[in-house]
N, CA, C and O atoms as a MOPAC input file, in Angstrom:
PM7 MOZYME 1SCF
protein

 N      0.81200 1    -1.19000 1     0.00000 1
 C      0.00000 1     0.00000 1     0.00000 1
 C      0.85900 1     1.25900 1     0.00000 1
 O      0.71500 1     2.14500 1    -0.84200 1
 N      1.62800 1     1.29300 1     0.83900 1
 C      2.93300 1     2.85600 1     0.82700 1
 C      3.33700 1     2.62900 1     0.07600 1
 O      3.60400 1     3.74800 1    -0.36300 1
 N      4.00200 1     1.39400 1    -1.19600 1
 C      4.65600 1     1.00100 1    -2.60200 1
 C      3.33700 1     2.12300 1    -3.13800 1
 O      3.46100 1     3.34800 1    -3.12500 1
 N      2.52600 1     1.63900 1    -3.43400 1
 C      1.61500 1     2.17000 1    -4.23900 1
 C      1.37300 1     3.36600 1    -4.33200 1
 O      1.24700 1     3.88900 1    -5.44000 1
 N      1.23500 1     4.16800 1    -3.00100 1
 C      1.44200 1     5.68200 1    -2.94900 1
 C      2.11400 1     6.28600 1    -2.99400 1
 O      1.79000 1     7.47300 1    -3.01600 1
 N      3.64600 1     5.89800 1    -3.04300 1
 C      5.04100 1     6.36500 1    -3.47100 1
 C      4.48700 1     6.74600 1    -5.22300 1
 O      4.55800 1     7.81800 1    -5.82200 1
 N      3.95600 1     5.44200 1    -5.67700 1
 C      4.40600 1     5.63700 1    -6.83800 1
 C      3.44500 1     6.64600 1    -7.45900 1
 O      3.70300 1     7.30700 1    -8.46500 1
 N      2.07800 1     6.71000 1    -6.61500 1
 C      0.86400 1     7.79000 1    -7.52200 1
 C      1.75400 1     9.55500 1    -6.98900 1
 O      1.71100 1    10.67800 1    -7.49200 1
 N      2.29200 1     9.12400 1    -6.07300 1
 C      3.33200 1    10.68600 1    -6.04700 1
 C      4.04900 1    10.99000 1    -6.64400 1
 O      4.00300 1    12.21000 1    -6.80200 1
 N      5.09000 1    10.35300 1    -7.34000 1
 C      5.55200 1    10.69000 1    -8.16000 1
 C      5.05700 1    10.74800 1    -9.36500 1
 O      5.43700 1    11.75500 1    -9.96300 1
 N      4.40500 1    10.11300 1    -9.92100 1
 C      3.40600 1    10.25300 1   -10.95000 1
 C      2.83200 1    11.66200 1   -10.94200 1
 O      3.33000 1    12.65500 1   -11.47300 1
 N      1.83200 1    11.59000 1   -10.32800 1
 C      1.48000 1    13.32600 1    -9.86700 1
 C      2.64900 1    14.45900 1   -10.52400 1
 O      2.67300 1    15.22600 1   -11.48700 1
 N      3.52600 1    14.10600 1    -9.47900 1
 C      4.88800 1    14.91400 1    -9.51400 1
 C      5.04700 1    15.16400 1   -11.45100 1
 O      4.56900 1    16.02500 1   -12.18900 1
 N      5.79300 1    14.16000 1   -11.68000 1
 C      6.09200 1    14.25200 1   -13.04900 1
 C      4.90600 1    14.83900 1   -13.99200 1
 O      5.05200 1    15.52300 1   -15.00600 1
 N      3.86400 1    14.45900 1   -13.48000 1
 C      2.60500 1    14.62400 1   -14.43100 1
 C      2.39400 1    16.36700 1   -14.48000 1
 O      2.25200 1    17.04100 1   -15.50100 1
 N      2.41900 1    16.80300 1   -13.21200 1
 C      2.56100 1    17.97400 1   -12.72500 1
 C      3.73000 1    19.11700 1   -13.89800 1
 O      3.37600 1    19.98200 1   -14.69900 1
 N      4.85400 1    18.73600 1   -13.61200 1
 C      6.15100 1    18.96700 1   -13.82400 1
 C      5.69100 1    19.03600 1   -15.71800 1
 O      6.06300 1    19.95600 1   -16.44700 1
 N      4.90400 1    17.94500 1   -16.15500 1
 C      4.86900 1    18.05200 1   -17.71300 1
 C      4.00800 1    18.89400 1   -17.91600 1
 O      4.40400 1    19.91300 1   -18.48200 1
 N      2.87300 1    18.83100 1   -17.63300 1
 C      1.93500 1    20.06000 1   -17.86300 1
 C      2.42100 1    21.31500 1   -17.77000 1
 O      1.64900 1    22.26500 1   -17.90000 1
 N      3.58900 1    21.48300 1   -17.56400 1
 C      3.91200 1    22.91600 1   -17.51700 1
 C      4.92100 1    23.53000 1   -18.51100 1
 O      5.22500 1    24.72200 1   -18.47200 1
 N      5.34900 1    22.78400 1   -19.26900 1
 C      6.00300 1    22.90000 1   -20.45100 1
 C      5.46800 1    23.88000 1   -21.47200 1
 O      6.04600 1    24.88900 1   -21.87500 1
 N      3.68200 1    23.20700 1   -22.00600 1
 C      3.10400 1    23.70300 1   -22.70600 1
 C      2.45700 1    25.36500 1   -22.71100 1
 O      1.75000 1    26.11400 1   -23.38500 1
 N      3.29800 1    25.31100 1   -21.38300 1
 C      2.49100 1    26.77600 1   -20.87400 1
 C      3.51100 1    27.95100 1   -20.79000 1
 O      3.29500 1    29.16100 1   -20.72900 1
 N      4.73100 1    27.22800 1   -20.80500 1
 C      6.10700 1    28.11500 1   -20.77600 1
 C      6.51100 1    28.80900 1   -22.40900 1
 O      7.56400 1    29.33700 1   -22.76900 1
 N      5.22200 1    28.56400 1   -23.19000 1
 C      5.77300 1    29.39800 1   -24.73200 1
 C      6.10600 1    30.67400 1   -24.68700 1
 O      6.81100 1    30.98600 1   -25.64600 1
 N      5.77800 1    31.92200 1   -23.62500 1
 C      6.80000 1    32.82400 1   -23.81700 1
 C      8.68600 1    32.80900 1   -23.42700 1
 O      9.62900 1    33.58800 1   -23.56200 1
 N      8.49100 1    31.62600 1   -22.97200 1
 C      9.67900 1    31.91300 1   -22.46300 1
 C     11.45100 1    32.07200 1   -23.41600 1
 O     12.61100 1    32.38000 1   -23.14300 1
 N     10.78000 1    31.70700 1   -24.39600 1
 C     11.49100 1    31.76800 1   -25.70600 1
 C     12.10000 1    32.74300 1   -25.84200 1
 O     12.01500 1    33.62100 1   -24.98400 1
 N     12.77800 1    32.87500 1   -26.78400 1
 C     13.42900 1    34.64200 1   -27.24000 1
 C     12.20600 1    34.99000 1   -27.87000 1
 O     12.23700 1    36.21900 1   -27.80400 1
 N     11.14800 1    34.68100 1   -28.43900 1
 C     10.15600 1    34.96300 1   -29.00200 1
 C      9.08400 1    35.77600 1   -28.57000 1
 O      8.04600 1    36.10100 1   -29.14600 1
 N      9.63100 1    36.10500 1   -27.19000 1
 C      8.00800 1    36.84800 1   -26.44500 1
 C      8.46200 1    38.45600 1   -27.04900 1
 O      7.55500 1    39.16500 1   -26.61000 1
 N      9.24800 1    39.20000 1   -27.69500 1
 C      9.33200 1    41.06700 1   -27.94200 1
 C     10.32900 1    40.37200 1   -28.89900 1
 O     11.07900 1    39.39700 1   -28.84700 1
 N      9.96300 1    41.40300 1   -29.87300 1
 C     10.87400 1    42.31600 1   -30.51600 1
 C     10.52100 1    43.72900 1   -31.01300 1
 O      9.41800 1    44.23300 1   -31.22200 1
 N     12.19100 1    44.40200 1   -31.19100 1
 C     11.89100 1    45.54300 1   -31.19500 1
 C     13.19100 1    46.44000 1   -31.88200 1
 O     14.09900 1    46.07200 1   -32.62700 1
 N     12.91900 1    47.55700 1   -31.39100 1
 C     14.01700 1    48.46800 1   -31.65200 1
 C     14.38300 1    49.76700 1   -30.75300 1
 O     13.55200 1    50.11500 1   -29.91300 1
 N     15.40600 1    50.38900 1   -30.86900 1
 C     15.55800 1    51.43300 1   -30.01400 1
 C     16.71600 1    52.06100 1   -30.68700 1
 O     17.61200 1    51.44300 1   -31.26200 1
 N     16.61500 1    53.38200 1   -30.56000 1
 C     17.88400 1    54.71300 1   -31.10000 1
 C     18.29800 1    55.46900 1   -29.90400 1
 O     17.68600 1    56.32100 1   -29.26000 1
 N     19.28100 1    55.04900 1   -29.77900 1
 C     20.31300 1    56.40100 1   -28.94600 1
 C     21.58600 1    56.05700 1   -29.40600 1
 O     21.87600 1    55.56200 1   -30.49500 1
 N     22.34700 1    56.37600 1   -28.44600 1
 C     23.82900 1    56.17100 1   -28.22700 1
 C     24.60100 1    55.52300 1   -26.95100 1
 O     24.44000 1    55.72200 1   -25.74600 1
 N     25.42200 1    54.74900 1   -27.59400 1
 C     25.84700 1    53.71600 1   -26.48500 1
 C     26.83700 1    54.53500 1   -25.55100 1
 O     27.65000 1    55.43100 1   -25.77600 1
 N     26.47100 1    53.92200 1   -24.52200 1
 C     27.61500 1    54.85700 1   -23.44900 1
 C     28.51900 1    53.95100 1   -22.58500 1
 O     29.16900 1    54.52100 1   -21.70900 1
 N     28.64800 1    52.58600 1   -22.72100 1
 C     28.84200 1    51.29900 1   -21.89300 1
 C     28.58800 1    50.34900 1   -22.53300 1
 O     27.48500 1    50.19300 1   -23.05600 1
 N     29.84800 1    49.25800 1   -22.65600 1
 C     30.01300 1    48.44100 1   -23.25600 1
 C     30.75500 1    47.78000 1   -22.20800 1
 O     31.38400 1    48.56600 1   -21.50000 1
 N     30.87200 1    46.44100 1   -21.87700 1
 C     32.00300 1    45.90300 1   -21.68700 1
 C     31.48700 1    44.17800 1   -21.13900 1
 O     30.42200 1    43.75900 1   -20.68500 1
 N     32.79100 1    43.51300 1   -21.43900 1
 C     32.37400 1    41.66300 1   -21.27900 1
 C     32.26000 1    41.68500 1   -19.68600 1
 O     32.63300 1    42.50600 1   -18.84700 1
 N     31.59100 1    40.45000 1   -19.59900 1
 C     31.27000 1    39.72500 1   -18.13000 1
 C     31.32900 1    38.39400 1   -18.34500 1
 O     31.57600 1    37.91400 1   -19.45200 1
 N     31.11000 1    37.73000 1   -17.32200 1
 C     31.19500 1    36.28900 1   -17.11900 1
 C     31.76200 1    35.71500 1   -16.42000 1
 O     32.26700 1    36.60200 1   -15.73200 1
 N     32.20200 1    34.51700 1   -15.91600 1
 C     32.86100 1    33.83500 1   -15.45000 1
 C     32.97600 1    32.87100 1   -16.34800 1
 O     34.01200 1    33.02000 1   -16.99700 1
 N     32.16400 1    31.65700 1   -16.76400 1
 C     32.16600 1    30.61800 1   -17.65500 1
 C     31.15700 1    30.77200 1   -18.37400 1
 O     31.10000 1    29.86400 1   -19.20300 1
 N     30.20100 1    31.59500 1   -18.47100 1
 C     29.37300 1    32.09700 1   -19.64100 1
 C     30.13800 1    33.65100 1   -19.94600 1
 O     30.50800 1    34.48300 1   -19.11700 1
 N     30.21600 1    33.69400 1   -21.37200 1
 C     30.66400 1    35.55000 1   -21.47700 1
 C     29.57300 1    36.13100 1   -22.23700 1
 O     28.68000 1    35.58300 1   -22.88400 1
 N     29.77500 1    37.09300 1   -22.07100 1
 C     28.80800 1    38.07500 1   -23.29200 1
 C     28.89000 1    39.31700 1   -22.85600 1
 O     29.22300 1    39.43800 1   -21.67700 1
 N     28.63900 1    40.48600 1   -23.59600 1
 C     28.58900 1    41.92000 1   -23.57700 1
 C     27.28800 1    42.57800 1   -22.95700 1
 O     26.13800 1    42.41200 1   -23.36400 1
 N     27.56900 1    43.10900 1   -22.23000 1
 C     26.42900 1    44.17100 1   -21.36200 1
 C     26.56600 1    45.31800 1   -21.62800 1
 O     27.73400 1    45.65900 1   -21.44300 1
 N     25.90100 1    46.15500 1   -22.00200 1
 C     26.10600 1    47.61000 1   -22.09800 1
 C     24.62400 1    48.79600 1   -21.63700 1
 O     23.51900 1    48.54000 1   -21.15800 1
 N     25.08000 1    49.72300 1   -21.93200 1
 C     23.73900 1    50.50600 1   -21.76100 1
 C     23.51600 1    51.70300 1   -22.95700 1
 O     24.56100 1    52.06200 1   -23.50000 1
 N     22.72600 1    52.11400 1   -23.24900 1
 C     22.50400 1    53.22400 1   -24.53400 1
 C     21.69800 1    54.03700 1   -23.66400 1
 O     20.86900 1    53.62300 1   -22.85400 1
 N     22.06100 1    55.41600 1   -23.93900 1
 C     21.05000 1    56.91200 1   -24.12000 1
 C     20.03300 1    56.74800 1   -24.83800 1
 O     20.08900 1    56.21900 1   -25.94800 1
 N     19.03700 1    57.15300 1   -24.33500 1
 C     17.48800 1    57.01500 1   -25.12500 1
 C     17.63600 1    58.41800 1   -25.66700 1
 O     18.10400 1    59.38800 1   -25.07100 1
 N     16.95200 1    58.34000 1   -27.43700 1
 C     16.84700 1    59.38200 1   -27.29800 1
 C     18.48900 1    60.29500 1   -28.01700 1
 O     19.49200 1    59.59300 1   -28.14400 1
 N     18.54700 1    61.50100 1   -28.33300 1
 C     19.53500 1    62.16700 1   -28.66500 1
 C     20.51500 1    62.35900 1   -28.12400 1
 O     20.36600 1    62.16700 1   -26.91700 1
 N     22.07000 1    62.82200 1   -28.53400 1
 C     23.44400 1    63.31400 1   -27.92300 1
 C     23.13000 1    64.14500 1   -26.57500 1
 O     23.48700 1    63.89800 1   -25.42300 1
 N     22.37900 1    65.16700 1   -27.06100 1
 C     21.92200 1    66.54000 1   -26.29200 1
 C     21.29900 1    65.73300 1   -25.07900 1
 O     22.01700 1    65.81800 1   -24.08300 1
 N     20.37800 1    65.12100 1   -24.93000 1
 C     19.53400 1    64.21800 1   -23.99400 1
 C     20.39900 1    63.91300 1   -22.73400 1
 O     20.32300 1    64.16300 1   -21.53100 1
 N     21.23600 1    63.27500 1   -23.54400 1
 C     21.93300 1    62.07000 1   -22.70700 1
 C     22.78800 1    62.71100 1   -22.36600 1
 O     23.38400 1    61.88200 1   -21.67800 1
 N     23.66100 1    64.06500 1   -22.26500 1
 C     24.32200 1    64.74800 1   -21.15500 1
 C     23.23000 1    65.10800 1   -19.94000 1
 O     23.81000 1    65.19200 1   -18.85700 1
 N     21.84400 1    65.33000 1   -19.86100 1
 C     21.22400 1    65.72300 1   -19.27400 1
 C     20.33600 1    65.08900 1   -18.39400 1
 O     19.26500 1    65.45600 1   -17.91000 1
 N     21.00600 1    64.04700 1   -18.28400 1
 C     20.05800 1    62.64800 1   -17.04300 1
 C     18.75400 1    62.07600 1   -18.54300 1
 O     17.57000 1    62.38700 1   -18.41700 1
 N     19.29100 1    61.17100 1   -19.97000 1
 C     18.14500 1    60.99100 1   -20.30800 1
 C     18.13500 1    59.43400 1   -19.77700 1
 O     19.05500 1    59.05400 1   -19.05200 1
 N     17.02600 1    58.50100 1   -20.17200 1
 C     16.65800 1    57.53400 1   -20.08100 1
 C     17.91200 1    56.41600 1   -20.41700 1
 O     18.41600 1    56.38900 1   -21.53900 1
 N     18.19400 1    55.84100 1   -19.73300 1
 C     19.53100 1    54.64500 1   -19.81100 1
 C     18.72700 1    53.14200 1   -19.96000 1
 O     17.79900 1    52.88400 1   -19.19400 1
 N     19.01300 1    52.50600 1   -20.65100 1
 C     18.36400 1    51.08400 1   -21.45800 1
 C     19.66800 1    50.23000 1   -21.31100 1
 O     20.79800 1    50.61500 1   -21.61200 1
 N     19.33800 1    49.05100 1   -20.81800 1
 C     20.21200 1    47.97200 1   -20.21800 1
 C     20.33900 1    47.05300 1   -21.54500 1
 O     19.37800 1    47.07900 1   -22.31300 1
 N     21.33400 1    46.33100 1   -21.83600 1
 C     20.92600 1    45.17100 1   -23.01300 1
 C     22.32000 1    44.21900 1   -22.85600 1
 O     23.31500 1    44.31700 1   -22.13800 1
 N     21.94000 1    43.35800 1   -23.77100 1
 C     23.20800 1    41.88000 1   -23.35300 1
 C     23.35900 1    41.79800 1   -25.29100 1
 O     22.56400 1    42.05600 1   -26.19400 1
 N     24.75700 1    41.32100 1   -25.26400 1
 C     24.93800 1    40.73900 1   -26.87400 1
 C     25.93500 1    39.28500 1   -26.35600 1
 O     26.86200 1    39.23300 1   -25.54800 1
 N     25.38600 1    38.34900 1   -27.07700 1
 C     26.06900 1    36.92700 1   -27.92900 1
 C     27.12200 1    36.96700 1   -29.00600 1
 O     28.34400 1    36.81700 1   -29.00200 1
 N     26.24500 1    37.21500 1   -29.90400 1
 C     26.93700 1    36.92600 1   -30.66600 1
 C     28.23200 1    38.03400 1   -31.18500 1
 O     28.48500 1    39.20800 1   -30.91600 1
 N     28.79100 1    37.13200 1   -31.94200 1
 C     30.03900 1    37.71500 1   -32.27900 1
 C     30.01600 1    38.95700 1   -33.13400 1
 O     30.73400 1    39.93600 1   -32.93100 1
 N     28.95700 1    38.81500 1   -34.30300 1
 C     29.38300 1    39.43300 1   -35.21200 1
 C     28.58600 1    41.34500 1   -34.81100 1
 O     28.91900 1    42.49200 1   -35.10800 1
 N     27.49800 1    40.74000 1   -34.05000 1
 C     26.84300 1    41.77700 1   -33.35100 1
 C     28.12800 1    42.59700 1   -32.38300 1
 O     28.21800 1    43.82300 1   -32.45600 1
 N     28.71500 1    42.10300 1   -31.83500 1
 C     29.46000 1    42.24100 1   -30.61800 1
 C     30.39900 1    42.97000 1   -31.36300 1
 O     30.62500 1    43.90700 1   -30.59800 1
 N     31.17100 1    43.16900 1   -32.46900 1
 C     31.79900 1    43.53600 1   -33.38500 1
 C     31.45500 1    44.60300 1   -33.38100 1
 O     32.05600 1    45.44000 1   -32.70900 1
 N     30.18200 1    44.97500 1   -34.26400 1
 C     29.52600 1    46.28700 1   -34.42600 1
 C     29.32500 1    47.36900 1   -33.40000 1
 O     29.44200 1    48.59400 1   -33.41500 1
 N     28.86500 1    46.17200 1   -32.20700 1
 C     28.32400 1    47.39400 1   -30.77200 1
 C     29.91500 1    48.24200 1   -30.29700 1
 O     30.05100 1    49.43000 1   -30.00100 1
 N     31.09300 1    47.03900 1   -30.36300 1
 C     32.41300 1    47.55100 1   -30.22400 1
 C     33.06100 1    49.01900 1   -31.30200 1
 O     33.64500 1    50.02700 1   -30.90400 1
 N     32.68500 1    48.63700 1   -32.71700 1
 C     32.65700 1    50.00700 1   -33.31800 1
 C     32.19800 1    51.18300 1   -33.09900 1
 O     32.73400 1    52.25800 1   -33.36700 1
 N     31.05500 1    50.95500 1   -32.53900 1
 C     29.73200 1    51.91400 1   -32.27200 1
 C     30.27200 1    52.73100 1   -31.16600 1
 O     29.97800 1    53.89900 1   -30.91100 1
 N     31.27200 1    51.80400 1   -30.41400 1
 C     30.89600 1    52.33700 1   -28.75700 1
 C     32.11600 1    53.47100 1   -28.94800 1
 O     31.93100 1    54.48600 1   -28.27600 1
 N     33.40100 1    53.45300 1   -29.80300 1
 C     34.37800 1    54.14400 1   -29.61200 1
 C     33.60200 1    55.36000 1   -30.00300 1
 O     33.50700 1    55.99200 1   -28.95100 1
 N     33.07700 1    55.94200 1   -30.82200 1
 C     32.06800 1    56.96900 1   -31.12400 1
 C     30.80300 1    57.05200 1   -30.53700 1
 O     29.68000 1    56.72900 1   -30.92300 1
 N     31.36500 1    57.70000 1   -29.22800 1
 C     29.76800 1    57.89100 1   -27.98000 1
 C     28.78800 1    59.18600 1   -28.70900 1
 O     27.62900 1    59.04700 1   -28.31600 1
 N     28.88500 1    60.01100 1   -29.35300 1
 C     27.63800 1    60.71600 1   -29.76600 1
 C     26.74000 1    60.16200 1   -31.45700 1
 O     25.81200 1    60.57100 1   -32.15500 1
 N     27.86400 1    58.86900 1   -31.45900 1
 C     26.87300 1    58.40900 1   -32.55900 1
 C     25.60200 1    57.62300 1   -32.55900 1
 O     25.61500 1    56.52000 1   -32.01300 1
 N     24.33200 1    58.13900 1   -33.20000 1
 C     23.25700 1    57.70900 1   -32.98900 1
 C     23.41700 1    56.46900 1   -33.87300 1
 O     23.74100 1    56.41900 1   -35.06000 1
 N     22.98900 1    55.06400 1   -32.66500 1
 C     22.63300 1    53.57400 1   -33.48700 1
 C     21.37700 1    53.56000 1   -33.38100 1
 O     20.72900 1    54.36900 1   -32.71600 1
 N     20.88500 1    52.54900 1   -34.09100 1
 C     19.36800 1    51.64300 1   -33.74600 1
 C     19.61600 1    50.15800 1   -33.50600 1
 O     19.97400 1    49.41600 1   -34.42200 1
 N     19.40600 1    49.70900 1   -32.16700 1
 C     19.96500 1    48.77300 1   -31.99900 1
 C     18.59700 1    47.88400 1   -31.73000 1
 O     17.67100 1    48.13600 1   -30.95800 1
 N     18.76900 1    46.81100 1   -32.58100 1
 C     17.53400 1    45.72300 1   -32.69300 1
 C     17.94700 1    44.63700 1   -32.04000 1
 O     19.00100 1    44.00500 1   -32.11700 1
 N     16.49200 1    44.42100 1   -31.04600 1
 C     16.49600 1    43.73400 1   -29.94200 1
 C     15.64300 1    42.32400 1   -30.08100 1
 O     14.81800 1    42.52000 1   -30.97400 1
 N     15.52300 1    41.15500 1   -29.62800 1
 C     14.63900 1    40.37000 1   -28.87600 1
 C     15.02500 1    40.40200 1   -27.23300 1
 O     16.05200 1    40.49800 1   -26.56200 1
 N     13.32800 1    40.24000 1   -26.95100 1
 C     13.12600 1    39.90200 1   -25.53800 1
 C     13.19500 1    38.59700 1   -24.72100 1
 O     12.40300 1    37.70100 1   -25.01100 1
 N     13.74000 1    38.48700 1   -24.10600 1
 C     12.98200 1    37.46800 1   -23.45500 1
 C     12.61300 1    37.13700 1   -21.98000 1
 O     13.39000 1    37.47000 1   -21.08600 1
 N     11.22700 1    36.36900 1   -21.64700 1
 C     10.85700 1    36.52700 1   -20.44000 1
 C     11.92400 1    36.08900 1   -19.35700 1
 O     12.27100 1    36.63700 1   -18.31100 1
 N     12.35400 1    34.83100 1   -20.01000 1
 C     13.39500 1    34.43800 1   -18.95900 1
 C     14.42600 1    34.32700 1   -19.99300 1
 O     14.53900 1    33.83100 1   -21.11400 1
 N     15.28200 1    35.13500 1   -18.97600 1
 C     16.40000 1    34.85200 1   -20.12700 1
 C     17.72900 1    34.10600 1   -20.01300 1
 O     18.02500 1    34.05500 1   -18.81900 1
 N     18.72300 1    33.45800 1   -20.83700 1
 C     18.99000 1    32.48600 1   -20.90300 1
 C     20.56000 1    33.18900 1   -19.31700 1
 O     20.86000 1    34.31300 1   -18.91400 1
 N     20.93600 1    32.14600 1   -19.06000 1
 C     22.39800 1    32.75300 1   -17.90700 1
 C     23.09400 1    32.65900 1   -18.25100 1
 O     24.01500 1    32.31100 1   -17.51100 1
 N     23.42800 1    32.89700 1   -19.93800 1
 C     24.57900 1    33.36600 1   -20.20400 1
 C     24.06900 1    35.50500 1   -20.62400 1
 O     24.89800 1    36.18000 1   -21.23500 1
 N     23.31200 1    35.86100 1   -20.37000 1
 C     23.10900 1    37.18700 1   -20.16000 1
 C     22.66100 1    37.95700 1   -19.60900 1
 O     21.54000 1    37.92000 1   -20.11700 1
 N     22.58700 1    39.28600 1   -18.36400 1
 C     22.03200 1    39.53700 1   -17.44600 1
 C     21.36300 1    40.40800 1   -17.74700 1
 O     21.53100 1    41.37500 1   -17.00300 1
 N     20.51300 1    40.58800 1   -18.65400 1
 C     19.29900 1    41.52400 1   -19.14200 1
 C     18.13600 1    40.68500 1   -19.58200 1
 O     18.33100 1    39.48800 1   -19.37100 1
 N     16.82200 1    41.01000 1   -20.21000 1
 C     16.15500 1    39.92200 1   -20.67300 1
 C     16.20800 1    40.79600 1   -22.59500 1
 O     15.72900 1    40.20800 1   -23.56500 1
 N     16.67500 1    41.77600 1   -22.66900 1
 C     17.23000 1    42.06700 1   -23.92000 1
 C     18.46800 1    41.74300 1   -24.95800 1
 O     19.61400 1    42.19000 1   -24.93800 1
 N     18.04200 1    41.10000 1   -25.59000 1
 C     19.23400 1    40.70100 1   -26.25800 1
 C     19.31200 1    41.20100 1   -27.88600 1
 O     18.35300 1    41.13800 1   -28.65600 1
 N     20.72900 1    41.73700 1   -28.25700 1
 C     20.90400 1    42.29800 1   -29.24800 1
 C     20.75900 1    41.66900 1   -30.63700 1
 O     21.52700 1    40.72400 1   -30.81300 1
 N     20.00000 1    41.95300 1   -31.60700 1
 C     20.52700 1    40.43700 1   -32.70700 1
 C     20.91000 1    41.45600 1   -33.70600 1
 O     21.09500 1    40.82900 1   -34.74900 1
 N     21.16700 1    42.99500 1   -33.95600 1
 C     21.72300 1    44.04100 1   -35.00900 1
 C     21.95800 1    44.99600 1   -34.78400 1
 O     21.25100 1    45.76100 1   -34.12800 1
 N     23.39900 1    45.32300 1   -35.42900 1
 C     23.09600 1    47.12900 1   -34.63800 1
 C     22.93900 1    48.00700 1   -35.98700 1
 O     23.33700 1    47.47700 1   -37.02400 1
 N     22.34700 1    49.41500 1   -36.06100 1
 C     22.59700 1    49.82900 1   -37.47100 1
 C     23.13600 1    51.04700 1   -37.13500 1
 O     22.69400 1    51.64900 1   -36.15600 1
 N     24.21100 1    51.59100 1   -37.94200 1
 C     24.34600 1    52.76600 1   -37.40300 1
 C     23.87000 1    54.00800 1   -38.09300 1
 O     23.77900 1    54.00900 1   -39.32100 1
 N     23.55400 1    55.08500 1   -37.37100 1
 C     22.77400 1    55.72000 1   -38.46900 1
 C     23.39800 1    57.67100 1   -38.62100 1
 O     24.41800 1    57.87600 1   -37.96200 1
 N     22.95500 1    58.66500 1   -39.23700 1
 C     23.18100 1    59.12600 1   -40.17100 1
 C     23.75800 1    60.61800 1   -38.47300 1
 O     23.08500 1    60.74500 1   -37.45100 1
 N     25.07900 1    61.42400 1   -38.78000 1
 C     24.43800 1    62.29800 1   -37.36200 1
 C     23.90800 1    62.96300 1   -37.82900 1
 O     24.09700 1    63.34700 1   -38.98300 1
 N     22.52900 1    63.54400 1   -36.60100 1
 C     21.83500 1    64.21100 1   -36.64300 1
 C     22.17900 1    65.41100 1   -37.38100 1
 O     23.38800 1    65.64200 1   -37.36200 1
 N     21.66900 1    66.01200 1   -37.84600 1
 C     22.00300 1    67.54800 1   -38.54000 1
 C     21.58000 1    69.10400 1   -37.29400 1
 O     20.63200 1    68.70200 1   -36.61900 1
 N     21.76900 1    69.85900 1   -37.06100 1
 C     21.78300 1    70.59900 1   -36.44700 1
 C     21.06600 1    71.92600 1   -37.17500 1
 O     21.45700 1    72.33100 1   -38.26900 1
 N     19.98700 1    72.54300 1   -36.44900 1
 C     19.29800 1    73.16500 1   -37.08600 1
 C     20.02400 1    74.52600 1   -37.61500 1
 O     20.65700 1    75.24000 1   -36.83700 1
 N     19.89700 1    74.79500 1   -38.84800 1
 C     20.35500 1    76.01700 1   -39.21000 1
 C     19.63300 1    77.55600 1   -38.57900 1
 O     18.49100 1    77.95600 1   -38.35300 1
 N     20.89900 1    78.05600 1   -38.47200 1
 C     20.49200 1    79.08500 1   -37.47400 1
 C     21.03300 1    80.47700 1   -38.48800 1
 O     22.25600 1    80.59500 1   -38.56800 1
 N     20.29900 1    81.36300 1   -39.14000 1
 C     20.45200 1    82.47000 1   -40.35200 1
 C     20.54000 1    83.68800 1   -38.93500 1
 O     19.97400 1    83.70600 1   -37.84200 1
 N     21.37000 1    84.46800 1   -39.49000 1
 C     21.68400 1    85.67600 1   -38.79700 1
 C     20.36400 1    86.69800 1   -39.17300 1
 O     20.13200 1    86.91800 1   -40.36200 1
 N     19.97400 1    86.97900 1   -38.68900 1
 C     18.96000 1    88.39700 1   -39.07800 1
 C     19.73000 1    89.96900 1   -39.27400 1
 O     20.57000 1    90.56100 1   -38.59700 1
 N     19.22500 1    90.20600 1   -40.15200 1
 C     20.14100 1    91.61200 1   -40.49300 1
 C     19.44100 1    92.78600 1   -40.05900 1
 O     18.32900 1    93.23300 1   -40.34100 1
 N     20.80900 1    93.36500 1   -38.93700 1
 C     19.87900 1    94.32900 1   -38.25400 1
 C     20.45100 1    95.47000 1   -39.16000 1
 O     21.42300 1    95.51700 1   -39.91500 1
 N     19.24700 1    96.59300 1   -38.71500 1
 C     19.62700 1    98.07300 1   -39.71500 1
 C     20.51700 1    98.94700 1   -38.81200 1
 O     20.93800 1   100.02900 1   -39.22100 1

């Protein structure tokens, strides 16, 4: 009889334990994607026996981001990404768009749930022309 109820417990258990698989579909890189423009201000590797790049970007414009703007956390893998964000980063007032997936849980080789999969870099801003007025 305790043979028998050992075994409907674990049963349970496992049965338990499987049903929950089907329910974990965000947990994928698949739950966001997205995008975001600023400028990177922080770059650099971590790890111990997992590595990867952590950094943070300025939301938002050059001008902004001397001025307390919005700071955005993100993780990169891969290599060839990791490449680009490294170009990007020696030029801090250059505006990127850096394309993201989310994920709910994210994997421990990165400590954000953002992860980088492109960076693009894009054009600098132009600065508004400012015409002298001619006084008499």
């Amino acid at each position: 009889m305790i043979r028998n109820l050992r075994l409907l417990v674990k049963a349970l258990f496992l049965g338990g334990l499987l049903s929950l698989i089907p329910s974990c579909s965000g947990c994928g890189s698949d739950y966001s994607k997205g995008e975001r423009t600023g400028t990177i201000v922080k770059l650099s590797e971590r790890g111990f026996q997992y590595k990867s790049f952590e950094g943070q970007m300025h939301l938002g414009s050059s001008g902004a981001a001397a001025t307390g703007a919005n700071v955005w956390a993100f993780s990169a893998r891969d290599p060839e990404v990791i490449m680009k964000l490294q170009k990007v980063a020696k030029t801090p007032d250059k505006p990127v768009r850096l394309i993201y997936k989310e994920w709910l849980i994210s994997p421990m080789q990165i400590s954000t749930a953002y992860e980088i999969i492109d960076v693009q870099e894009l054009d600098e801003p132009k600065s508004p022309v400012v015409e002298a007025i001619p006084t008499n």
